[in-house]
Backbone bond lengths (Angstrom), bond angles and torsions (degrees), N, CA, C in turn:
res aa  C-N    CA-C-N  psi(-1)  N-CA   C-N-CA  omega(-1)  CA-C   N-CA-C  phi
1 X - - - 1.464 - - 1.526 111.28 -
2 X 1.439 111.80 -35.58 1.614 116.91 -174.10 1.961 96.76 -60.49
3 X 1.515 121.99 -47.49 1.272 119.61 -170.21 1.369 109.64 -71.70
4 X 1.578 133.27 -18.38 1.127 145.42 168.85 1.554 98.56 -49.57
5 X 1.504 106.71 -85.94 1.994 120.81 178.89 1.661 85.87 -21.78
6 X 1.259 109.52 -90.76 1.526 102.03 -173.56 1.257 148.50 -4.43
7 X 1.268 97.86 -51.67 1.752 117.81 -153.68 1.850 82.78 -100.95
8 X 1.380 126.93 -42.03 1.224 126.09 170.65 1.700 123.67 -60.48
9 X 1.453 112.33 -21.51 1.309 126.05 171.12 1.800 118.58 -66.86
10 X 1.497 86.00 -45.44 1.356 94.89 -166.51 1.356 93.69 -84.55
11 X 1.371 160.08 -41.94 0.995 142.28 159.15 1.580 123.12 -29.53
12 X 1.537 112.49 -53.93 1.545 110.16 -174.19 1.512 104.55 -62.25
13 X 1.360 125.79 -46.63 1.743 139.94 176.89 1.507 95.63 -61.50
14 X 1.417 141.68 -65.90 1.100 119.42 -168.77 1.635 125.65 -46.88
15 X 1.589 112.48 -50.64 1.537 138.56 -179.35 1.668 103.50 -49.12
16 X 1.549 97.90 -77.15 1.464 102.99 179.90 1.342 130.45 -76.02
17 X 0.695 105.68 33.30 2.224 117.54 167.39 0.982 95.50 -87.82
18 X 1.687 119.30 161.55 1.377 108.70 173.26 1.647 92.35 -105.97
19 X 1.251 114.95 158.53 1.668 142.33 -173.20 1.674 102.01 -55.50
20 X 1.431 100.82 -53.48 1.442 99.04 175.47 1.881 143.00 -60.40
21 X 1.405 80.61 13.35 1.678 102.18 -167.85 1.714 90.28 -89.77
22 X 0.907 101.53 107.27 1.927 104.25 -175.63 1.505 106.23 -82.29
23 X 1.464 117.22 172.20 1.074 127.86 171.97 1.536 127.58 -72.42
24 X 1.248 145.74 149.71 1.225 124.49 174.29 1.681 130.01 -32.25
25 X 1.340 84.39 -49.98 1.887 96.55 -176.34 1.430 104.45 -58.17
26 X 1.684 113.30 -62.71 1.570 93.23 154.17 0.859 149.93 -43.30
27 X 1.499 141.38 -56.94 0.902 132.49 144.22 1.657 141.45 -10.60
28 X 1.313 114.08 -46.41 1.621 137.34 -171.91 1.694 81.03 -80.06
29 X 1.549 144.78 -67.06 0.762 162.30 -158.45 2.052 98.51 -40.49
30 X 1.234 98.32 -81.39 1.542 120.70 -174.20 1.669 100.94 -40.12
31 X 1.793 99.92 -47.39 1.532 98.82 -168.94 1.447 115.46 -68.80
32 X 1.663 100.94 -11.24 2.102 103.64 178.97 1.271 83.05 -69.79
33 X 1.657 123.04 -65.82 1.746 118.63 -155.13 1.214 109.44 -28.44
34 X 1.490 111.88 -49.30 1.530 119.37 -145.40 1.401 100.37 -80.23
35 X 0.859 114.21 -36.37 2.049 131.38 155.89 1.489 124.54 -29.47
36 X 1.224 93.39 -48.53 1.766 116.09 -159.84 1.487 85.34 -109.99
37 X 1.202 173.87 -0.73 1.552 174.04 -163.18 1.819 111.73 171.85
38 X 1.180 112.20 72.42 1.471 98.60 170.61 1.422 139.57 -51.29
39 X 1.350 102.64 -17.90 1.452 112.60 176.32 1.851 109.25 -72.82
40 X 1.350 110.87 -24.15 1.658 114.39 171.70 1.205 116.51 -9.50
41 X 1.440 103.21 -87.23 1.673 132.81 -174.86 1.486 86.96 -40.77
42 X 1.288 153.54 -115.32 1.378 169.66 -119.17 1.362 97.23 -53.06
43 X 1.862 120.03 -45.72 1.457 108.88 -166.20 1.557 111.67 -86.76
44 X 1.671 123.33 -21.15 1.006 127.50 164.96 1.854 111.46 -59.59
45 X 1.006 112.47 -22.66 1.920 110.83 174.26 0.748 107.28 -85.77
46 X 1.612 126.59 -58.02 1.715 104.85 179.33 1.537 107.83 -64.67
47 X 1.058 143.72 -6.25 1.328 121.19 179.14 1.524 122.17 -104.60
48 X 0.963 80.58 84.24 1.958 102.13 -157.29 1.365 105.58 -117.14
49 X 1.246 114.16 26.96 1.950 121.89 174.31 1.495 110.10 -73.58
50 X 1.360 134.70 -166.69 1.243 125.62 137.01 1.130 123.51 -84.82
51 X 1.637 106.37 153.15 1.399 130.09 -171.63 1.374 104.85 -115.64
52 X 1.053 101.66 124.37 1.900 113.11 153.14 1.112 131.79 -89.87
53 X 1.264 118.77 138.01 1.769 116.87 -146.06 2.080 84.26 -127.45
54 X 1.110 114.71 120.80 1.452 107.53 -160.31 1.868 82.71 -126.15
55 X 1.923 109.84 151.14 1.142 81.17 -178.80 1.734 132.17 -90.64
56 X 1.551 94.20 29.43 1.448 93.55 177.25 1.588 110.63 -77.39
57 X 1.684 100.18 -46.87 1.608 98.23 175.49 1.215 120.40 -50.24
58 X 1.579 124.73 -18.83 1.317 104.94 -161.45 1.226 99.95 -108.82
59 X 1.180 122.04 -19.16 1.851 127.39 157.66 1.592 112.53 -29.24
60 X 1.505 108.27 -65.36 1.298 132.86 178.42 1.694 113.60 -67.87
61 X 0.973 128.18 -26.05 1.685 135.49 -172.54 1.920 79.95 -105.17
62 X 1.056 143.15 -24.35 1.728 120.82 156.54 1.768 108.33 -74.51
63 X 0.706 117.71 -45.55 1.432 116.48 -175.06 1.822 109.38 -74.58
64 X 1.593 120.21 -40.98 1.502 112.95 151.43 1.577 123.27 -45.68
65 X 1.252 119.92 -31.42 1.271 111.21 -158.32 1.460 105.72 -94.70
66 X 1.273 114.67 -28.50 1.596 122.96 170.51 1.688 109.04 -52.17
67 X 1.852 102.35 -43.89 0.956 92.96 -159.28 1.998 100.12 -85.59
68 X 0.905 130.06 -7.34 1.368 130.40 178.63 1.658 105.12 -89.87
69 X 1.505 122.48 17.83 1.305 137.97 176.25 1.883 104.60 -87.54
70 X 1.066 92.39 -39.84 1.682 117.16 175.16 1.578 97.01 -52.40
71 X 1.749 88.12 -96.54 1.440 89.76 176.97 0.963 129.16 -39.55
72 X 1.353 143.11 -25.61 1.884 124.64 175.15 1.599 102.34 -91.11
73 X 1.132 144.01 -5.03 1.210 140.30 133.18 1.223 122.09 -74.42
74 X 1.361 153.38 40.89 1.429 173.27 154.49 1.579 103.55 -117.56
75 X 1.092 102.16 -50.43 2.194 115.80 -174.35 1.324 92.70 -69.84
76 X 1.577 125.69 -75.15 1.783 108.04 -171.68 1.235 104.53 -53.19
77 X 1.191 142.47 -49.18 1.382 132.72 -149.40 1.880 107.28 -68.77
78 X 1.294 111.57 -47.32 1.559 128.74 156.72 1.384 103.99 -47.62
79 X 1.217 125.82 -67.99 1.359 104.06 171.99 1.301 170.53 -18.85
80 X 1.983 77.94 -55.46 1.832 98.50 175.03 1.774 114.83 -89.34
81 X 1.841 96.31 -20.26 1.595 96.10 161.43 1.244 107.84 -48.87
82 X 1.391 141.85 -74.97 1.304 161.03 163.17 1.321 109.98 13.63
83 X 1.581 99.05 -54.64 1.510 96.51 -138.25 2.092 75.46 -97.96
84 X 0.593 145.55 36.89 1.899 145.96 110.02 1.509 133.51 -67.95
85 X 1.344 99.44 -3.33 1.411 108.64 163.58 1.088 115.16 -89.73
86 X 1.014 147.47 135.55 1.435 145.59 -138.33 1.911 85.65 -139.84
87 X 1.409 98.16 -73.42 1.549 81.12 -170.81 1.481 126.86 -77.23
88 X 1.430 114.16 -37.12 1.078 91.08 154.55 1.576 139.89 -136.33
89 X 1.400 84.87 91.19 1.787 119.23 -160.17 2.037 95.36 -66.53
90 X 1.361 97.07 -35.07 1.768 92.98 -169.23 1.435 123.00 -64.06
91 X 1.355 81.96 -52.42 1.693 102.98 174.31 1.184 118.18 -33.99
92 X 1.685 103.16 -74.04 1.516 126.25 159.73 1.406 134.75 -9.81
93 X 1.461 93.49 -49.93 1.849 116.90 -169.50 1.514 97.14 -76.62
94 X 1.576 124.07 -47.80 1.421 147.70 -167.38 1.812 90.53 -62.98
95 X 0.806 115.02 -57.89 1.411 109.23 176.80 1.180 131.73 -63.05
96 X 1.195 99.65 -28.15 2.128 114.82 176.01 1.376 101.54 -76.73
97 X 1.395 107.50 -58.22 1.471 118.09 173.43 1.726 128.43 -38.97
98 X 1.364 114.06 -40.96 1.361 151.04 169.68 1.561 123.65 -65.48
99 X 1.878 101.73 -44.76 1.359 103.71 160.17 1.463 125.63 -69.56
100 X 1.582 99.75 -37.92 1.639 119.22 -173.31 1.953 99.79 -56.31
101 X 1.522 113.31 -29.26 1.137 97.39 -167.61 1.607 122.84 -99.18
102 X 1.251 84.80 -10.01 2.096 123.57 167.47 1.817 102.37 -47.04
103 X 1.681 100.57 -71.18 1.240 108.36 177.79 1.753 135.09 -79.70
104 X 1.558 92.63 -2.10 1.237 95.61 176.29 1.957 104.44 -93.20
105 X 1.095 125.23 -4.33 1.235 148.00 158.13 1.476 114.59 -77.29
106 X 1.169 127.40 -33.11 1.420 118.29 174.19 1.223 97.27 -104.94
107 X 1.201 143.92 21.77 1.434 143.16 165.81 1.180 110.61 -98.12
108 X 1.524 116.56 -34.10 1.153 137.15 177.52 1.591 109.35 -55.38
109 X 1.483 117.37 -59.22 1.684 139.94 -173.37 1.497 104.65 -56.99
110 X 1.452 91.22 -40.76 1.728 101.92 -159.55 2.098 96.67 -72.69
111 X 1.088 109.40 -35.33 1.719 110.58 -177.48 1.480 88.53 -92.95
112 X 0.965 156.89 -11.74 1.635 148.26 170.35 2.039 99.93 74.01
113 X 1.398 85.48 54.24 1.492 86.92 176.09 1.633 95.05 -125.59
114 X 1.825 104.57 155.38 1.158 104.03 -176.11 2.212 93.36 -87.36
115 X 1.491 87.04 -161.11 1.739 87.00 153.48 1.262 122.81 -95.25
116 X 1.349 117.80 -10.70 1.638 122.41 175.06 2.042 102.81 -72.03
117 X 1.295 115.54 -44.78 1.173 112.48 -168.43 2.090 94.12 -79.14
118 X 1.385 128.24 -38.03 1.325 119.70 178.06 1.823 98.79 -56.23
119 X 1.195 126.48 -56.06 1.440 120.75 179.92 1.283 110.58 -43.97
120 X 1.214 113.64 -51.56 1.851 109.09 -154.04 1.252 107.50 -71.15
121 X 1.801 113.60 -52.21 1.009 120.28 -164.87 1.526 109.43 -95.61
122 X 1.165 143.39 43.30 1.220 161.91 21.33 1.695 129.23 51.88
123 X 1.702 95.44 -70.78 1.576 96.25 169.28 1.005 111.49 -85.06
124 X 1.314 137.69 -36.48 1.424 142.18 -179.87 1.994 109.55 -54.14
125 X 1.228 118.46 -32.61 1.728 122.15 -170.86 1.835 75.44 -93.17
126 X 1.188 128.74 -89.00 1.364 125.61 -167.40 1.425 99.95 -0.36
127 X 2.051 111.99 -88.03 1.053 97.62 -146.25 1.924 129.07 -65.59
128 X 1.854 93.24 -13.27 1.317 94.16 -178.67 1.629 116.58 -71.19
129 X 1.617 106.77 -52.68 1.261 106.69 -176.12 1.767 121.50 -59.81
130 X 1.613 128.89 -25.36 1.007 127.72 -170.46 1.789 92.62 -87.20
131 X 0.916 134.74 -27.92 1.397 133.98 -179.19 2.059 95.88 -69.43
132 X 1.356 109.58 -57.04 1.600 109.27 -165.39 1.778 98.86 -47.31
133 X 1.964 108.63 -60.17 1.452 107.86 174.18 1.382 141.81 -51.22
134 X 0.868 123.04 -30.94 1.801 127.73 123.98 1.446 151.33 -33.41
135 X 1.265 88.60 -41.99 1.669 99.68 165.38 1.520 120.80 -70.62
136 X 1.823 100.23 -39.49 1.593 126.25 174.07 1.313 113.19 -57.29
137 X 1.693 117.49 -49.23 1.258 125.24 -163.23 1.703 90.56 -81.07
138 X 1.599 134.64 -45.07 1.238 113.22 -163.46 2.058 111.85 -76.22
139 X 1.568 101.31 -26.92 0.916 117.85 -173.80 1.659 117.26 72.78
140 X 0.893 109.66 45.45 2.032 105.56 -157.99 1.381 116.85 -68.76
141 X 1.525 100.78 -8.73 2.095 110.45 -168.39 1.592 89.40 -77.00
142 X 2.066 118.73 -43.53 1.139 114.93 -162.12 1.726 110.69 -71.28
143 X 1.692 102.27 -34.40 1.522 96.85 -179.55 1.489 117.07 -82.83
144 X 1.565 116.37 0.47 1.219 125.88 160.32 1.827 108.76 -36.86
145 X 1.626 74.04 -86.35 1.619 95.05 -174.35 1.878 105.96 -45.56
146 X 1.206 123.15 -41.78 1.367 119.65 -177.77 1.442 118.41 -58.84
147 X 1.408 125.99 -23.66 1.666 127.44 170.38 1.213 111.66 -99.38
148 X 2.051 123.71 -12.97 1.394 121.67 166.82 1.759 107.66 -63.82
149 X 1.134 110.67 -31.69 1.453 138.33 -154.09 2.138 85.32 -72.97
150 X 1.423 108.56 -53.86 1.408 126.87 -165.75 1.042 125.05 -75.44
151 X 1.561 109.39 -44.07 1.374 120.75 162.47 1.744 111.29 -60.26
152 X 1.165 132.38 -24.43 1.575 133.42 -173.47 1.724 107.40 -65.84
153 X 1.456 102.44 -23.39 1.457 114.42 -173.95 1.564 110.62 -109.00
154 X 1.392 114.14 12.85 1.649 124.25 161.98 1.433 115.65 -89.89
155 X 1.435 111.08 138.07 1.443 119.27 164.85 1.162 109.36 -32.79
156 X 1.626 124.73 139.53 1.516 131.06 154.27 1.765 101.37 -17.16
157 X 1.532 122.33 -75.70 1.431 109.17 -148.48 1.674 91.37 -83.67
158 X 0.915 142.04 -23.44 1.683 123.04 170.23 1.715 105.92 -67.29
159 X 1.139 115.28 -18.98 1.904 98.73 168.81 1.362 106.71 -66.31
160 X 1.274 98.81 -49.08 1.419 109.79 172.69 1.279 147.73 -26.14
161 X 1.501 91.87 -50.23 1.635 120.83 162.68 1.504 108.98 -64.25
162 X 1.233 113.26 -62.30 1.102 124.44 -154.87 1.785 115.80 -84.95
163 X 1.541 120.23 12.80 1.379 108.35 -147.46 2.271 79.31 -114.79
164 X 1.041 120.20 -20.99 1.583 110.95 156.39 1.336 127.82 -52.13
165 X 1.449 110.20 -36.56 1.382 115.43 -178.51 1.464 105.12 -68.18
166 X 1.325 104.98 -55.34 1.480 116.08 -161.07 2.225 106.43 -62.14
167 X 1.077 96.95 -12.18 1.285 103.35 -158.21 1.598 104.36 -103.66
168 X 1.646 98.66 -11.34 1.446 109.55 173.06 1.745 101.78 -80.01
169 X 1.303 90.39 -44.77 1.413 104.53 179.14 1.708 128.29 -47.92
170 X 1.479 112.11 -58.42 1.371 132.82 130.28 1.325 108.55 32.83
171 X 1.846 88.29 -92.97 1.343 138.29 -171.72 1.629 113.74 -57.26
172 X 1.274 100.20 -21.37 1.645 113.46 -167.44 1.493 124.03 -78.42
173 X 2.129 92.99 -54.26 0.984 120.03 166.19 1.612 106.99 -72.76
174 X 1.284 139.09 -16.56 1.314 111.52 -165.36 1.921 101.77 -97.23
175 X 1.397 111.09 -4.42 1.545 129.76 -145.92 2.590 70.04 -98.48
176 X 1.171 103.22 -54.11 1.056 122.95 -179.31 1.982 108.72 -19.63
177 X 1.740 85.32 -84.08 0.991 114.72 -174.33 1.497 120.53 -56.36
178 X 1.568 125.08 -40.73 1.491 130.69 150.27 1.514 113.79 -59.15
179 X 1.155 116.51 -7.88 1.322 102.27 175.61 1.888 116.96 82.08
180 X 0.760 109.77 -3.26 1.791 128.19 -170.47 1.393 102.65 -11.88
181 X 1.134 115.94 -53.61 1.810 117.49 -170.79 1.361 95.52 -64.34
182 X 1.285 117.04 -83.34 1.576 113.52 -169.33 1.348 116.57 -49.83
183 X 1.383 140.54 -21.34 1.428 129.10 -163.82 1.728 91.15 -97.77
184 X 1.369 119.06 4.74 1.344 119.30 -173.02 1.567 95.31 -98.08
185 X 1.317 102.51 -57.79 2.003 103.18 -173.91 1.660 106.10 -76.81
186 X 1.135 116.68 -15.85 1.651 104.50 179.07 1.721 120.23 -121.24
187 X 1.653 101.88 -11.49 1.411 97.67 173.41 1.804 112.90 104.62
188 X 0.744 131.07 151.71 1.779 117.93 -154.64 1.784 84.16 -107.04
189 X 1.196 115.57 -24.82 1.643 88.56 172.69 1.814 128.27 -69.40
190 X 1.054 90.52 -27.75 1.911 106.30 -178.33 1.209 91.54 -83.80
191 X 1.260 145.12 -33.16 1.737 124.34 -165.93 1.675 94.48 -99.21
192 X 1.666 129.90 -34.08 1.349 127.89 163.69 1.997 106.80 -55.23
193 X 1.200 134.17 -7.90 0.809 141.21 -141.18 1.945 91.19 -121.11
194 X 1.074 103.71 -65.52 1.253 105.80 178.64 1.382 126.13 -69.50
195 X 1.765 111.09 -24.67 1.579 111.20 160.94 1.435 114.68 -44.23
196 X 1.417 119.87 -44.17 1.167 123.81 -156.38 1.565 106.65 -76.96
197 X 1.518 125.37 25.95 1.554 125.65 -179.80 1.845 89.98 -166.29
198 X 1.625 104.11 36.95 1.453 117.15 -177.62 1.821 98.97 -71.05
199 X 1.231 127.88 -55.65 1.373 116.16 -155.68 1.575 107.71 -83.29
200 X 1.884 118.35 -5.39 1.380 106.81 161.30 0.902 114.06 -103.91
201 X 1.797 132.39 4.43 1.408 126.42 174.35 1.603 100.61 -75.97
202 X 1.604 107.79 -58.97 1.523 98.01 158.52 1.730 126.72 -18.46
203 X 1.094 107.61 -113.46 1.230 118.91 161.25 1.729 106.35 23.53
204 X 1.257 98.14 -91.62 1.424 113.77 173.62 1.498 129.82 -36.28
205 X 1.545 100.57 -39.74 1.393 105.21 171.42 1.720 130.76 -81.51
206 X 1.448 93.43 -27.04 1.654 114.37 158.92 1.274 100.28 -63.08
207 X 1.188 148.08 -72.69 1.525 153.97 166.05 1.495 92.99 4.00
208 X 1.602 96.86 -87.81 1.800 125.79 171.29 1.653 90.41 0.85
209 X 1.223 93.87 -95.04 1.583 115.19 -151.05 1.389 100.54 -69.39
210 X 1.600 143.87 -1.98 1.340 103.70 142.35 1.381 112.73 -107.80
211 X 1.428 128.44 33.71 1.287 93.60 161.02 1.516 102.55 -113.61
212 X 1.102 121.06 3.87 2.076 110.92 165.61 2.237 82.05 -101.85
213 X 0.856 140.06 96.08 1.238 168.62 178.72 1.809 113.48 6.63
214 X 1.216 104.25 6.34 1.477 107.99 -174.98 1.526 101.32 -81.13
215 X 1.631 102.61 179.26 1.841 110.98 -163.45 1.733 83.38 -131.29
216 X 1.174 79.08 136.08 1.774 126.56 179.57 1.609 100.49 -88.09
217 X 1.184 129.44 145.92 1.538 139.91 129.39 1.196 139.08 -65.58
C-alpha cells in the first residue's frame, strides 16, 4: 500500500507540473543566455505569437543542437580551468562565456536558424521531450496495470475505496501519454511534429544531462 501512495503521488506531480519547468541543464543553460544578452529573457516573452514548427526547421534545430553539444562541453571544460585562476578568474570566465556565445551564433548561421526559431523551437522539444523522459523513467501505464492487477485481489469495499484514486490516476496517465500540457501551449501539430525526430531529440537530451553531470535512462 505504501508503493501504491507513491506511485499515485507521482502521477498527480508528474501530470500537473507545468511542461515549462525545464530541466536543470536547461535551466543553467537559459541563465548563461540571460548572462551573456540580458535583453534575452524580455524578447523571448513578448514573443509569445504562434509558431510554426515546419519539418525543415526541425531537421536543422536536430542537427544545431548536436552541434551546441560540443560547445557546452568546450564551455565547462574552459570553465573549470578558469576557476584556478584566482586572479584573474573574471576576465577568464568573460571570455569563455563570450566564445560560448560566438559559436552558439555560428551554429545558429550554419542550421539557417534565426534566434527566434532557436528559442521557440527550443521550448516546443523541451516541453515534449522532458515530459516523454519522465513518463519513461516513472513508467506509470506499467504501475497502472500493476495496482489494476492488485486491486482485483481486494475485498469488494477496499476496491471500493480505492477505485477514485486509481481512476484519477487513469486520467493522469492517459492526459500523460497525449501529451495534454504541451499540445495545449504549442498546438498538436508542432508537438505531432516533433515526435517524429522523438528518438534523436531524446538522444540529445540524455547527451544534455550527462555532460553538465546528471543521469540519463
Amino acid at each position: 500500500m505504501r508503493k501504491l501512495l507513491w506511485v499515485l503521488f507521482a502521477a498527480g506531480t508528474l501530470a500537473g507540473c507545468k511542461e515549462e519547468a525545464a530541466p536543470g541543464p536547461v535551466r543553467r543553460e537559459a541563465e548563461l543566455v540571460a548572462r551573456e544578452r540580458p535583453g534575452a529573457a524580455a524578447e523571448v516573452e513578448e514573443d509569445s505569437g504562434p509558431y510554426v514548427l515546419t519539418p525543415e526547421k526541425l531537421d536543422a534545430y536536430v542537427g544545431y543542437q548536436r552541434r551546441m553539444l560540443d560547445v557546452y562541453a568546450v564551455t565547462a571544460k574552459d570553465l573549470l580551468e578558469v576557476r584556478g585562476k584566482v586572479a584573474s578568474g573574471h576576465a577568464e570566465s568573460m571570455k569563455v562565456i563570450e566564445a560560448k556565445a560566438e559559436a552558439e551564433r555560428e551554429a545558429r548561421q550554419e542550421a539557417g536558424l534565426s534566434e527566434k526559431d532557436v528559442n521557440r523551437i527550443g521550448a516546443i522539444v523541451t516541453d515534449v521531450i522532458t515530459q516523454r523522459h519522465m513518463a519513461a523513467m516513472l513508467d506509470l501505464a506499467g504501475e497502472l496495470q500493476k495496482l489494476e492487477a492488485m486491486k482485483a485481489r481486494l475485498r469488494p469495499e477496499q476496491q471500493k475505496e480505492l477505485e477514485p484514486q486509481l481512476e484519477a490516476m487513469r486520467q493522469r496517465v492517459e492526459e500523460l501519454e497525449r501529451l495534454a500540457v504541451a499540445r495545449s501551449a504549442h498546438g498538436d501539430e508542432n508537438v505531432d511534429r516533433v515526435l517524429t525526430r522523438e528518438q534523436e531529440l531524446m538522444r540529445n537530451y540524455q547527451d544534455m544531462l550527462r555532460s553538465f553531470g546528471g543521469k540519463a535512462q
